[in-house]
One Martini backbone bead per residue (centre of mass of N, CA, C, O) as a GRO file, in nm:
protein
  181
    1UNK     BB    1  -5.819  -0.592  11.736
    2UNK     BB    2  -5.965  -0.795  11.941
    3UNK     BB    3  -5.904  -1.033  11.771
    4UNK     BB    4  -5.620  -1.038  11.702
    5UNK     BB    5  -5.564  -1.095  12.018
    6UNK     BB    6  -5.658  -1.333  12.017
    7UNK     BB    7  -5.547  -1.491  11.809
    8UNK     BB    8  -5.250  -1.452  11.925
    9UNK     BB    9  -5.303  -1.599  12.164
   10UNK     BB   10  -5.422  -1.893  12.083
   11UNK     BB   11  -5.106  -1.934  11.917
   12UNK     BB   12  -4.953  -1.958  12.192
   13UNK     BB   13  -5.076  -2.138  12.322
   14UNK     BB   14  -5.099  -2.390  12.127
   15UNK     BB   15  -4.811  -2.391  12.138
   16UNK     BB   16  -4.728  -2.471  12.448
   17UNK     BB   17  -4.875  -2.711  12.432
   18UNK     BB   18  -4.746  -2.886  12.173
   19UNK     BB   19  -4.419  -2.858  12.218
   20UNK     BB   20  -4.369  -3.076  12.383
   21UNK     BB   21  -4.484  -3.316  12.225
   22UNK     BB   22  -4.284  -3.283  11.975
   23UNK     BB   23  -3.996  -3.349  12.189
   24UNK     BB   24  -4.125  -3.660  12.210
   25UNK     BB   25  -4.063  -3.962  12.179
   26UNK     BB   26  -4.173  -4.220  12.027
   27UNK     BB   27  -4.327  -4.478  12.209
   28UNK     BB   28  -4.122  -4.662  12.067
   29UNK     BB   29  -3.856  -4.542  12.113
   30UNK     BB   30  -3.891  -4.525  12.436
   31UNK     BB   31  -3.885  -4.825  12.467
   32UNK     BB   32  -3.646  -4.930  12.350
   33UNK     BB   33  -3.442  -4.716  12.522
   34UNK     BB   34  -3.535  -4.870  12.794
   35UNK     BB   35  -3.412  -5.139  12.727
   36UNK     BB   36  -3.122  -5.026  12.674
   37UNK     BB   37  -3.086  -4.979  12.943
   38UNK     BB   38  -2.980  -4.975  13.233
   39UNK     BB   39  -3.054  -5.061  13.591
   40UNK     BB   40  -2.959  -4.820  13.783
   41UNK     BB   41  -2.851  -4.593  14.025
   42UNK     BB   42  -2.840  -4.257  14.065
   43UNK     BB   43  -2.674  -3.951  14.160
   44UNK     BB   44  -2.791  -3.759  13.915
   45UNK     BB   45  -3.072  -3.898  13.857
   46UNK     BB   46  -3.396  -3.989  13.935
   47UNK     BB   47  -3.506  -4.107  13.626
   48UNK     BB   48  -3.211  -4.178  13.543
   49UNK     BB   49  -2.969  -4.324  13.472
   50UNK     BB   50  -2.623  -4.334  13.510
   51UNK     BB   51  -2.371  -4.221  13.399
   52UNK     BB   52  -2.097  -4.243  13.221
   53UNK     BB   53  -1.786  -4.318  13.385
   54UNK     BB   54  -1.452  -4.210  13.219
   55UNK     BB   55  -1.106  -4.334  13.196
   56UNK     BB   56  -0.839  -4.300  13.039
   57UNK     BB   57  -0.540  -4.390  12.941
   58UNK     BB   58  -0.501  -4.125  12.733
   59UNK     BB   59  -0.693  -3.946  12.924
   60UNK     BB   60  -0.799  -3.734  13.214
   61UNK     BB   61  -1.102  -3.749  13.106
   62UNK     BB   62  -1.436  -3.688  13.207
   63UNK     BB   63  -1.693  -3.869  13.152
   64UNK     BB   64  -2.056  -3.761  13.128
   65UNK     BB   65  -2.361  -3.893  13.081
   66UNK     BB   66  -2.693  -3.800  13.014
   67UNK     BB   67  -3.019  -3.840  13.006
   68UNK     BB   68  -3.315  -3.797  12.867
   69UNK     BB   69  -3.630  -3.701  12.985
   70UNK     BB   70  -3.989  -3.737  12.927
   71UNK     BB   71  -3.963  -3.428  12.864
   72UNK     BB   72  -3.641  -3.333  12.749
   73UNK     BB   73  -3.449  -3.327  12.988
   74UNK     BB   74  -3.174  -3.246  13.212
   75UNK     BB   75  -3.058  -3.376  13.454
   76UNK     BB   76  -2.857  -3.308  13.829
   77UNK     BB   77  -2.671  -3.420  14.053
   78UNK     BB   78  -2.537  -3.201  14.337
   79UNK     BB   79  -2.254  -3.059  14.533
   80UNK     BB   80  -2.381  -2.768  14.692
   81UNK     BB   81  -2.285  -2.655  14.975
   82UNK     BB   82  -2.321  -2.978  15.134
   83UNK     BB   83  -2.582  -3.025  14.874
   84UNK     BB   84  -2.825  -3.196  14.717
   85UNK     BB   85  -2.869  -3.096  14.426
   86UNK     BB   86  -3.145  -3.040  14.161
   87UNK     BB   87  -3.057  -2.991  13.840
   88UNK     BB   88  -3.130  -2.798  13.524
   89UNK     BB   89  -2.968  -2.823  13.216
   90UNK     BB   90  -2.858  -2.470  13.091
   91UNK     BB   91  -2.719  -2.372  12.826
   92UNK     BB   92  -2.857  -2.059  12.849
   93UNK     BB   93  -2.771  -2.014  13.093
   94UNK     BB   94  -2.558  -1.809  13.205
   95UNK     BB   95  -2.614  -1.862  13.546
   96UNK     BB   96  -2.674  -2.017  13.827
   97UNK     BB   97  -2.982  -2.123  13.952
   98UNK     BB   98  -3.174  -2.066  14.245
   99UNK     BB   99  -3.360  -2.128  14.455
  100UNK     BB  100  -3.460  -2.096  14.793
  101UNK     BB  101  -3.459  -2.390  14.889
  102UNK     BB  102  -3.200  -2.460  14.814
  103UNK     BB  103  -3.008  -2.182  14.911
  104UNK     BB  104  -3.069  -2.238  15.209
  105UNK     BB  105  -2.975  -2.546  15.234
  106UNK     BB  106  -2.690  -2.406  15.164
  107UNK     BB  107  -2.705  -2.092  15.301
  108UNK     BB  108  -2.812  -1.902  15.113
  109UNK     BB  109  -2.959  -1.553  15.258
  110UNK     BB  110  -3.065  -1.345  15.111
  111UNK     BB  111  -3.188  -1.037  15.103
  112UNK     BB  112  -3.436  -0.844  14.988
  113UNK     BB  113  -3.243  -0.610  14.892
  114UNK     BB  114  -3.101  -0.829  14.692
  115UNK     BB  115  -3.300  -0.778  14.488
  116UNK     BB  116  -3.301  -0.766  14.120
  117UNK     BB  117  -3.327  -0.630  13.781
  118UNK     BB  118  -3.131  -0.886  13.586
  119UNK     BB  119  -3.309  -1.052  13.436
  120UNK     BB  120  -3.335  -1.196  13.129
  121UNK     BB  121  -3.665  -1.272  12.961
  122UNK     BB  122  -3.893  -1.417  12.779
  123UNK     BB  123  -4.115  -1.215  13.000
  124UNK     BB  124  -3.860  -1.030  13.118
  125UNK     BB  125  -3.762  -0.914  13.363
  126UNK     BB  126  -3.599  -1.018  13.674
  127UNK     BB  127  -3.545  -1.124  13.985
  128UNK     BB  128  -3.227  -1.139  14.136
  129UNK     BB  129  -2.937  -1.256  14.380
  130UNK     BB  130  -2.656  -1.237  14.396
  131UNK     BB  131  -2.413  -1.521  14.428
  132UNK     BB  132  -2.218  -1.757  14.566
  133UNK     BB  133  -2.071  -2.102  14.528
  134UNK     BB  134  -1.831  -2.242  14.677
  135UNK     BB  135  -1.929  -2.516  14.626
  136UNK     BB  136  -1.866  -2.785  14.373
  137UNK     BB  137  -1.923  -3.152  14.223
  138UNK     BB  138  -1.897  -3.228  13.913
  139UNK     BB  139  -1.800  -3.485  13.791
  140UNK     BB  140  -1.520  -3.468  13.976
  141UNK     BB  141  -1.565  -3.154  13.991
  142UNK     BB  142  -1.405  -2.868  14.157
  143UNK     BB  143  -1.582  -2.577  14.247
  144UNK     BB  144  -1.490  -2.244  14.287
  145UNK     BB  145  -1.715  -1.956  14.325
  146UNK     BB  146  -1.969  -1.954  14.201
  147UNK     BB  147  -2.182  -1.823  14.020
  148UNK     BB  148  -2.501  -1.711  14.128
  149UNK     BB  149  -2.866  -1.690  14.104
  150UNK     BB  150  -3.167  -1.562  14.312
  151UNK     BB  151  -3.486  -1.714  14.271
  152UNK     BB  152  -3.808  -1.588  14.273
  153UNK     BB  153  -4.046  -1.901  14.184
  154UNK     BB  154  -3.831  -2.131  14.124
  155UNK     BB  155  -3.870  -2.472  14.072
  156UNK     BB  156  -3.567  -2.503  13.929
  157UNK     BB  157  -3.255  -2.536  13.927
  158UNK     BB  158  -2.992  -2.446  13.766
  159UNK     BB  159  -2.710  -2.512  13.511
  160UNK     BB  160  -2.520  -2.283  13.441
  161UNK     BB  161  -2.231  -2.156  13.256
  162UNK     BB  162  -2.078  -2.073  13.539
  163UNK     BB  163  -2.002  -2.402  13.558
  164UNK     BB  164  -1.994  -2.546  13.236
  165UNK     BB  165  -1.723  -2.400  13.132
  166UNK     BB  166  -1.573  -2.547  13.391
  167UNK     BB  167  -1.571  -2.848  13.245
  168UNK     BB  168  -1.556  -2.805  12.939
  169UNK     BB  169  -1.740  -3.026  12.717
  170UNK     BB  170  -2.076  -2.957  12.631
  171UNK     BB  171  -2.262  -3.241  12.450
  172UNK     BB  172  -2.493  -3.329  12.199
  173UNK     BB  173  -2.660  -3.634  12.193
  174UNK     BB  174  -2.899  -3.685  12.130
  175UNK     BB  175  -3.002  -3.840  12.423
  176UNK     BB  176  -2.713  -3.693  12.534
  177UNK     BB  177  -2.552  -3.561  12.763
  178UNK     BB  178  -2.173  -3.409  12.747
  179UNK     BB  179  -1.938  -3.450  12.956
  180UNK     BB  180  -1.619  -3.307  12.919
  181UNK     BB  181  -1.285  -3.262  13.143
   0.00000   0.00000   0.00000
């Protein structure tokens, strides 16, 4: 019995290390979509250019495209609560997750007894105090009201259905998420 706890944790844990690996394009792929990025900062990420943002004249939606980082996943830098949080787009996220030190920042304080164990995830049911974001600025859109929870040891803030489902239609297409809305 206790072998195969053994072999089924070693098949986890070297599961956890590969799959990063196996999610990341080949060194040249990467480099080629490198030359072919402009070169300018970004509002939006600190590791990748800017999104393009562009209003059609037959159609008054903002698109926003957001590149893959060398880890593949997508972050984005907005106004919430009258502070710039850089999240990680989660669109398997319900809800806005906000670390504890972005949520302070942005004046948000809940008290200890406002954690409850409401989070279902992968590991287990977790902590986290719901609480609202007054105001969100995403890609020219402003959010008034935004459902959120406060999760204590979280690295980084998320950015959950309960904003995104709110901006129009947000589409993976190859290394781009796009936000049109």
């Amino acid at each position: 019995m206790y072998r195969f706890i053994a072999l089924a944790l070693g098949v986890l844990v070297f599961t956890a290390m590969i799959a990063p690996v196996l999610r990341q394009p080949a060194v040249a792929d990467a480099a080629r979509v490198a030359r072919a990025e402009p070169a300018h900062v970004s509002p939006w990420s600190k590791d990748e250019p800017a999104p393009m943002a562009a209003r059609s004249a037959h159609a008054s939606a903002e698109v926003v495209e957001i590149a893959r980082d060398a880890q593949g996943q997508f972050h984005l830098e907005v106004d919430a609560g009258g502070e710039t949080v850089r999240f990680l787009v989660d669109t398997g996220a319900d809800v806005v997750a906000l670390t504890e030190d972005d949520a302070d920042r942005m004046g948000i304080r809940p008290d200890a007894g406002d954690f409850r164990p409401i989070l279902r995830t992968a590991s287990g049911t977790g902590m986290a105090a719901p609480v609202h974001i007054a105001h969100m600025t995403i890609g020219g859109h402003d959010l008034e009201g935004v459902e959120a929870v406060v999760v204590p040891d979280l690295p980084v803030s998320l950015l959950g259905q309960s904003a995104l489902r709110r901006l129009g239609s947000v589409t993976l297409r190859g290394d781009r998420l796009i936000i049109t809305g």
